[in-house]
C-alpha positions in Angstrom: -45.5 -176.6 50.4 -46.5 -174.5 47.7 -48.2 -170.8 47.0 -50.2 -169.4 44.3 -51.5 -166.0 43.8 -53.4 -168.2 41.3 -50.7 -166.4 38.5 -47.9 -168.0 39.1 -47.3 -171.4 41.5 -44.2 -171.3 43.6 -42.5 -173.7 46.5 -42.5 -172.6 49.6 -40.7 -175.9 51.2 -40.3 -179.1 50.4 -40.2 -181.8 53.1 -39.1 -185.7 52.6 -40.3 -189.0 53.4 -43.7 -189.8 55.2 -46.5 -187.4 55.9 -46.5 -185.4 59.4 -46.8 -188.1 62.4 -45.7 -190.8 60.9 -41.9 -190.6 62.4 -40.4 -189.4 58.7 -36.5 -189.8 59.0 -36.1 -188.3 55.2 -33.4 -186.0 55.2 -33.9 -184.7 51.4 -36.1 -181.9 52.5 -35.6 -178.2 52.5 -33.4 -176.6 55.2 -34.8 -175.3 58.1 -34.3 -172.0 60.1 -34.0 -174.5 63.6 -31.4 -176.5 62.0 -31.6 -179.9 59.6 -34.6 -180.4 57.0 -37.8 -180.0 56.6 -39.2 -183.6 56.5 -43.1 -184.9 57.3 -45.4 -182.3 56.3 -49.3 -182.2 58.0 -51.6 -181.7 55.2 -55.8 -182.0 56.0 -58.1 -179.4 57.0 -56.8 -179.2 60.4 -53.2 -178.3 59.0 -53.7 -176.0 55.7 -51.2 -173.4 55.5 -52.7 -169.6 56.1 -51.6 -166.7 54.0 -52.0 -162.9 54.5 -52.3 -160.0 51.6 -48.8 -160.0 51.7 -47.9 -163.4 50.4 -46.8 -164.7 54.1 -47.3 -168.1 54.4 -47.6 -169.9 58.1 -47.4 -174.1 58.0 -46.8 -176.7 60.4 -44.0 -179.0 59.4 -41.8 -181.5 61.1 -37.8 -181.4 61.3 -35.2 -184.2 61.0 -31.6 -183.4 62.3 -32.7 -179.8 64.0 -33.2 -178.2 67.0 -36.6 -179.5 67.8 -39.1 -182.2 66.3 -41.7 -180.1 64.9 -42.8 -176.5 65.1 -44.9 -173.6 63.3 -42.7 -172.1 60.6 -43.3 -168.7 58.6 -42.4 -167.9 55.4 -42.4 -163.9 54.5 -42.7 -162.7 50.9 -40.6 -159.5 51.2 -37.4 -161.3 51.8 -38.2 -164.9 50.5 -37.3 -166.8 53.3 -38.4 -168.9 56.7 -38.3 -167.8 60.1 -39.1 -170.3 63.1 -42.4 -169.2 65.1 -42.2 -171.6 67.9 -41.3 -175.2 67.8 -41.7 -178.3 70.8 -39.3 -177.7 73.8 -38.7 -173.5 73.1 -39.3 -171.8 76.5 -43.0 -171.0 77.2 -44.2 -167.6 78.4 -46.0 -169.5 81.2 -42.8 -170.7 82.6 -41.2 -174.2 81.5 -41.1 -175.9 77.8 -43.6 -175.7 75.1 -44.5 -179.3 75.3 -47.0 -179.1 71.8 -47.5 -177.0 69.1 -50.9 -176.0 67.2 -51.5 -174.4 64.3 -52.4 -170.9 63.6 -53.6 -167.8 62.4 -51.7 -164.3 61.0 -52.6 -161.3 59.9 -50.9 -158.3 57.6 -49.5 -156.7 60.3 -47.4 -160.2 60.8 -48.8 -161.1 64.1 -49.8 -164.2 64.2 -51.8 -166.5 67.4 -51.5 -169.8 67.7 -52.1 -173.0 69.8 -49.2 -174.4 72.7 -49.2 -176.5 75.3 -47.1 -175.9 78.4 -45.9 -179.2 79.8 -48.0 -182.3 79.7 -48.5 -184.1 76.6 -50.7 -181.5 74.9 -53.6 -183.6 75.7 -54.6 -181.4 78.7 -55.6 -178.4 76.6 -53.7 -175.4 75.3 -53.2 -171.7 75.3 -53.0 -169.0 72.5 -49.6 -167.2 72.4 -49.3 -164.4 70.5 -46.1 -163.8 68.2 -44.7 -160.5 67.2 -41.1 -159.9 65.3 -39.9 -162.7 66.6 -40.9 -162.6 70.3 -43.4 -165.6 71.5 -45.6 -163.9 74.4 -48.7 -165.2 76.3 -52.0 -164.0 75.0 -54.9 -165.6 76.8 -54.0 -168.7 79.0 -56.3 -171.1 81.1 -56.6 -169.7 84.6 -56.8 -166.4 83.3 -59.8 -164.0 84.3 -62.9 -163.9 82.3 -65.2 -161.6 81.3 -68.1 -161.4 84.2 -65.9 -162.5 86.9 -65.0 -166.3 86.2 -61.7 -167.7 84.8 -61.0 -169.7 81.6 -60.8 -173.1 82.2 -60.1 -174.4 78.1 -59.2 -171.6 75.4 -58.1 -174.7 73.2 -59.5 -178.2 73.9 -59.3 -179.8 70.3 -56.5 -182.4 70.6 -55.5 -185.7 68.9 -53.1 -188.6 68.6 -50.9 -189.7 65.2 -49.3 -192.3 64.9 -45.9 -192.0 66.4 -47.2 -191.7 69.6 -47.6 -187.3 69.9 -50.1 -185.2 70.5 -50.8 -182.3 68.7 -53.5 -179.4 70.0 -55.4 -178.2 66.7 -58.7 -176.7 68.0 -60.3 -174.2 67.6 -58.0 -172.0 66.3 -57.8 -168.1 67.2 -58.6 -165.6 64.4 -57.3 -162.3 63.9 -57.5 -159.6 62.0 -56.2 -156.9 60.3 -57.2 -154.3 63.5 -55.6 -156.8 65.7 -58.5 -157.9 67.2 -58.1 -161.6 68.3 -61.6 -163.7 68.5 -61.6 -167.0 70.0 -63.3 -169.7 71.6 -63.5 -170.1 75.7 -64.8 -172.5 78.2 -65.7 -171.0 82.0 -66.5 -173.1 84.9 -70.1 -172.6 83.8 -70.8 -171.7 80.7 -68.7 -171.4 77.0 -69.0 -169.0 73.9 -67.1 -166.6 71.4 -64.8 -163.8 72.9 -63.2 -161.0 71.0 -60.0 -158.8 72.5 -58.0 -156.6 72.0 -55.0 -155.4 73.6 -55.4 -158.4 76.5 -59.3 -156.5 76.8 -61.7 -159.2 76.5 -65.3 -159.1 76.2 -68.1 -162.2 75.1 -69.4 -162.0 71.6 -71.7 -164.9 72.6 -72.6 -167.4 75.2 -74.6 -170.8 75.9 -78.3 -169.9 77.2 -78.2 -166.7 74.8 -81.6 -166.3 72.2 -80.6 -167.1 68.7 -82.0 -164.8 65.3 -84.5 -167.4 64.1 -85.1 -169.2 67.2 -83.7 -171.4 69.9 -81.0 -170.4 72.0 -77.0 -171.1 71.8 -76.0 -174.2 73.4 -72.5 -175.3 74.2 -69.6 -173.8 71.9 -67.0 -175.9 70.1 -66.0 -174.5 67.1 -64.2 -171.6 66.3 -65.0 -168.0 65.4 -64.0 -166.2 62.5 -63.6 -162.3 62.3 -63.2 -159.6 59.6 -61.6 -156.6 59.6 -64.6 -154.4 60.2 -64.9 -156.6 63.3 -67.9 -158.9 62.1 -67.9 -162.4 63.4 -68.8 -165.8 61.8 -69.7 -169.0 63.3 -72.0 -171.7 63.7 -73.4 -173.0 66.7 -75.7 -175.8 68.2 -79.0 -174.9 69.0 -81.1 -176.4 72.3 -85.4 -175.2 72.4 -84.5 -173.7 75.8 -81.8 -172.6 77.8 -79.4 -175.6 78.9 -81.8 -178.2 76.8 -80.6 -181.0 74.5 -79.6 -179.9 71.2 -81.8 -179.9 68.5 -80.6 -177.7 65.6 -77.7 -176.0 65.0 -77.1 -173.0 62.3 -74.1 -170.5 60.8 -74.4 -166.9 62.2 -73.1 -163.8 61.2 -72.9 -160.1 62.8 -72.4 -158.3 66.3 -73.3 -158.6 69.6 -77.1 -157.7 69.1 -77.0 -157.8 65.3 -76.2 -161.5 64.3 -78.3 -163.1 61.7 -79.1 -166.7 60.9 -76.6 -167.3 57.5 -78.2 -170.9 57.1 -79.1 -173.7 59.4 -79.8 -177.3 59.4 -83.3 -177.9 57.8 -83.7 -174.5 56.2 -84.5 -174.6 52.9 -82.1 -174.0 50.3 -82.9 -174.6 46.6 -84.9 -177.7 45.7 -84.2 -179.0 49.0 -83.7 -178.6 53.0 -80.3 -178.7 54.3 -79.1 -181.4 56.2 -75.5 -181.2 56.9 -73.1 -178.2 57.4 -69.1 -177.6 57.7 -68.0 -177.1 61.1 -66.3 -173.6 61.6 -62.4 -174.0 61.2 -59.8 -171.6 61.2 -57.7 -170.3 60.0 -60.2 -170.4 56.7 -62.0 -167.5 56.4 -65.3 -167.8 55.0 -66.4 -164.2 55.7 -65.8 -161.3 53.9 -65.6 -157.4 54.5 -68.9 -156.5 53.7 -70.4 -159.4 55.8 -71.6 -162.2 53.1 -70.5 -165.5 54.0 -69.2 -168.5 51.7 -70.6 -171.7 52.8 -70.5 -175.3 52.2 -73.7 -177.3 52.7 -75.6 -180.6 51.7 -79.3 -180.5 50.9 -81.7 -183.1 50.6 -83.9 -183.2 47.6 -87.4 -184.3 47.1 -86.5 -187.8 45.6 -84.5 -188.2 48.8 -81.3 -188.2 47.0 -78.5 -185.4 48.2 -76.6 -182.4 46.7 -73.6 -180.3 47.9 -73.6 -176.8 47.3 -71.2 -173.9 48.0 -72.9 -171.0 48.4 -72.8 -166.9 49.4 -75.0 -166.0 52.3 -75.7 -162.3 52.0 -76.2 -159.4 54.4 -79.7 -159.2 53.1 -80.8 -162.9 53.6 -80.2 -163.8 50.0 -78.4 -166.8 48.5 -75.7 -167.2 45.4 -74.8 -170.3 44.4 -71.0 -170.9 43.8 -71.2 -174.6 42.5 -73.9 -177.2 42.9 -73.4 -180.6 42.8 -74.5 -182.4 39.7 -74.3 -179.0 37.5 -72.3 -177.9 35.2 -69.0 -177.1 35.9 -67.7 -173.3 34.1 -64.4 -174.8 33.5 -65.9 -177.9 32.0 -67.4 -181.3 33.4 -70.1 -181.4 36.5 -69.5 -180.4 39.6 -68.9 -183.5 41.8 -67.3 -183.4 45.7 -66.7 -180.2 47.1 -64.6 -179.5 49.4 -66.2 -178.2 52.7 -64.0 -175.5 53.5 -64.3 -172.1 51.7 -62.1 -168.8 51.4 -63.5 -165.4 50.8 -61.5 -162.1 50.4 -62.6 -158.6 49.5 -62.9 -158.8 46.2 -65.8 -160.5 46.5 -63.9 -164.0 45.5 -64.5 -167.3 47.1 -61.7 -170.2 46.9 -63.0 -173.7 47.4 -61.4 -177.1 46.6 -63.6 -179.8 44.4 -63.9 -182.8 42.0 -65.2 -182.6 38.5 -66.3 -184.8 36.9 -66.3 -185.2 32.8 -63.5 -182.8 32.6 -60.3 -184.2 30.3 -57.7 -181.9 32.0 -57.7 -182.5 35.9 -60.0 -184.2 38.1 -59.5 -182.3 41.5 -58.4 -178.8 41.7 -58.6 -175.6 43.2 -61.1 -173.0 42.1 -61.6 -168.8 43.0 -65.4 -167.9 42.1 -65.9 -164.2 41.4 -69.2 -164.1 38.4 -67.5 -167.0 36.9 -65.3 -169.9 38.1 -61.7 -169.7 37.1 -59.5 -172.4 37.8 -56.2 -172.0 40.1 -53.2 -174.6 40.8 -53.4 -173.8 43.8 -55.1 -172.3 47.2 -54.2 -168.3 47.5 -55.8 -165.4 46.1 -54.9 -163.0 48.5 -53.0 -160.5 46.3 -55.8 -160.3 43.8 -56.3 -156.1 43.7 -59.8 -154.5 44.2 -62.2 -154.1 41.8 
């Protein structure tokens, strides 16, 4: 695991033997706070490592020889070293044994939310805990009330299977920000949508049936919602002609309750072309900055039929800047070939994004921050990068 403030490259921990679910028995790895060594490591968009201003770095790892198979681990900057978050079989807030273990999201304050499953297999959906100084606590749970009178029946309902036999919960992840307010996705009885909280006060930011900025109307919510620190929301949603109808678009939104605007949706025109695929909303990337412009991946059709991806900025005011375009030169030499489909933003005004070049005699694949010009990194993290 390592971290870059895109200065210097440094190792956060170092694990041993085969990848994260593949029943690793390498006992060369870093030390762990739990006890034995690091060993299989998850790496994918589901498991990237999140960061704060601080230099904090939260990762999911497994453990040979400890306390416990696998757990979420932080490392803090200020004293240079790795504190266990929660790990499989710790006591759960809801009574019994944590039985799985998501990732999760943190914030400069050091809280951080996060995905468990109570007992089970981690298959039956999962909660969000909340941990604060070292103390794991519930924060939203199914069977809890919701907002207009039902309960939650799924908070987290992304799951899936490796190959040694567990299951890990990884979706959607909770956001939070810098205010504390926690945003995250929820299934009722009857309906599903965003919800932002604060203080255990929840509230829906959006729900099926409701009209959406350039028409249609939300349809059934399975990604997850991202949040900034002035309390703006990001996420992108299916889209049905009518309430409860079959899907037939589906777009990125940005805003409030009563102020969201259509970022970009599928067939919209971008460029030469119409797009015609989209990322899916992930945390704990966060593709919105402070002063609401959004960092995007998309692919658009051309013409010629032929297809181009494209990161882009979606602005406050409807307008589009295009990061890096398929095809085109790259700033730091060759052409721009894959990009990665998840982006990073900060507020700076920088975007991070992962991508292939092509032509280019030094590297292949590497990590890039985007402010008026490309610069390459070794690595993803940018967060300590000062204001302009």
């Amino acid at each position: 695991m390592f971290y870059t403030d895109g200065v210097q490259t440094r190792v956060i921990a170092m694990g041993c033997g085969a990848l994260g679910g593949n029943s690793s028995t390498g006992q060369c790895g870093d030390p762990t706070p739990i006890g034995g060594t690091f060993s299989g490591m998850f790496i994918g968009t589901l498991f990237g490592p999140t960061t704060n201003d601080l230099g904090d770095v939260l990762f999911y790892s497994e453990v040979v020889g400890g306390s416990s198979p696998r757990g979420l681990f932080l490392y803090r900057a200020d004293t240079s070293d790795i504190v266990k978050v929660a790990t499989v079989g710790d006591i759960s807030p809801l009574g019994g044994n944590l039985s799985a273990i998501g990732p999760g999201s943190i914030n400069n304050n050091g809280w951080i939310v996060f995905l468990a499953s109570t007992g089970g297999d981690g298959s039956q959906g999962s909660d969000i805990l909340l941990w604060r100084n070292g103390v794991v606590t519930k924060y939203v749970a199914s069977g809890d009330a919701a907002p207009g009178g039902e309960i939650f029946e799924y908070v987290g309902f992304e799951f899936g299977g490796w190959p040694d036999g567990s299951i890990i919960p990884f979706g959607p992840v909770p956001a939070i920000n810098n205010s504390n307010q926690i945003a995250f996705t929820a299934w009722t009885q009857s309906t599903s949508g965003h919800v932002v909280s604060q203080n255990g006060q929840h509230a829906w930011l959006v729900q099926e049936g409701d009209p959406a900025p350039g028409g249609g109307f939300h349809s059934l919510f399975r990604q997850a919602v991202s949040i900034n620190d002035n309390g703006l929301v990001a996420f992108q949603s299916d889209l049905a002609p009518t309430p409860g109808g079959t899907n037939n678009d589906a777009a990125w939104f940005v805003g409030s309750p009563g102020q969201f605007r259509r970022a970009l949706g599928f067939s919209d025109t971008l460029l030469d072309g119409v797009v015609v695929a989209l990322a899916w909303s992930r945390n704990p990337f966060r593709p919105l900055d402070e002063d609401g412009n959004l960092s995007l991946w998309a692919t658009r059709q051309l013409p010629d039929q032929s297809y181009r991806e494209t990161v882009i900025v979606s602005a406050p005011n409807g307008t589009f800047e295009i990061i890096a375009n398929e095809s085109e030169a790259a700033q730091t030499g060759g052409t721009w070939a894959y990009l990665n489909r998840w982006v990073n933003s900060n507020d700076a005004h920088q975007v991070q994004f992962g991508a292939e070049v092509a032509g280019n005699p030094n590297y292949s694949e590497a990590q890039f921050i985007a402010t008026r010009f490309v610069d390459l990194i070794l690595q993803d993290g940018f967060e300590n990068v000062a204001e302009p």
